[in-house]
N, C-alpha and C positions, 0 to 999 in steps of 0.2 A: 504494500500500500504506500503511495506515497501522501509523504507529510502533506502538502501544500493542499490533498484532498481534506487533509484531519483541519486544518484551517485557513478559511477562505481566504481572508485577508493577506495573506504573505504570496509574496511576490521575487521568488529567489531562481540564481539561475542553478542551473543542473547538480553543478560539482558542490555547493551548498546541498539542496536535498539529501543527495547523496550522502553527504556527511551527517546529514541528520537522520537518516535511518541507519545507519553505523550505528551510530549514538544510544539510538531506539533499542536498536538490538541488546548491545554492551549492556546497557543498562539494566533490560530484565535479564538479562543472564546472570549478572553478577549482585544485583543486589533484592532482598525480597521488598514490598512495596504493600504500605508505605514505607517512607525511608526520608533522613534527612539526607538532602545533596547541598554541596557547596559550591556556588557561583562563584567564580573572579572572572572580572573586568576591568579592566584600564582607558581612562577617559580622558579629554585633555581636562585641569585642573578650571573648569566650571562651574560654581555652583549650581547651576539653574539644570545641568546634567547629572551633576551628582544625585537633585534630589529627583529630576526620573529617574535613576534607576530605582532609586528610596520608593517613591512611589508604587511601583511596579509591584514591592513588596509589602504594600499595606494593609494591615488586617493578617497576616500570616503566619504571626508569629516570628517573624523574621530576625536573627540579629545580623546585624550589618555593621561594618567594622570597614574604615576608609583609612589611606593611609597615602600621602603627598612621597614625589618624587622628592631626589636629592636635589632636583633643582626648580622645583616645585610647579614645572610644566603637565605633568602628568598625577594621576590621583588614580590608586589602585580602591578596587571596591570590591569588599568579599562578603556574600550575604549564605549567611547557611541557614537552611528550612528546611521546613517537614516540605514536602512532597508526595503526593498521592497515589502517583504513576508517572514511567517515563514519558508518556504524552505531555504531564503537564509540565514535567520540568522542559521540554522542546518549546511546551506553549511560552514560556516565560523568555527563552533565549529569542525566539520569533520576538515576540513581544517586546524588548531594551533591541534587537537590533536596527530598530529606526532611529534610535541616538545616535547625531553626529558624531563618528569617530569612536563609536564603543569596538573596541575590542575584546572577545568572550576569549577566555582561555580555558 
């Protein structure tokens, strides 16, 4: 199945997809569900980015934990949550990847 059938809104080219049924996989293979997973991101040092990602994760239960480069251009952001299933953690990296300049790691 591919992702972009599981939600309408995303608009990604192939070799993404791709990556996100990887991901899909990996993930129920290796962990039972629910489960907490751990987000890192690096944004350029934005406030008004930082707190969509914040956003993204409200009501979740979420702790989030940010932490500035050495030279204070970049802002790493690590958010660890319960999650319900590998769909929804795909829904959330879909979801921050419209942030200028988010990089998911």
């Amino acid at each position: 199945m591919y992702i972009c059938s599981l939600f309408s809104k995303c608009k990604m080219d192939k070799k993404t997809e791709e990556f996100y049924v990887r991901l899909k996989e990996e993930l129920k293979t290796t962990s039972t569900w629910p489960s907490e997973y751990l987000y890192k991101f690096i944004v350029p040092s934005d406030l008004k980015k930082i707190v969509e990602i914040e956003s993204a994760f409200n009501n979740m239960g979420a702790v989030i934990k940010t932490s500035q480069s050495k030279t204070g251009k970049y802002t790493s952001v690590s958010v660890n949550v319960q999650m319900k299933n590998p769909d929804a953690v795909i829904e959330k990296y879909v979801e921050v990847s419209g942030i200028e300049g988010i990089i998911s790691l």
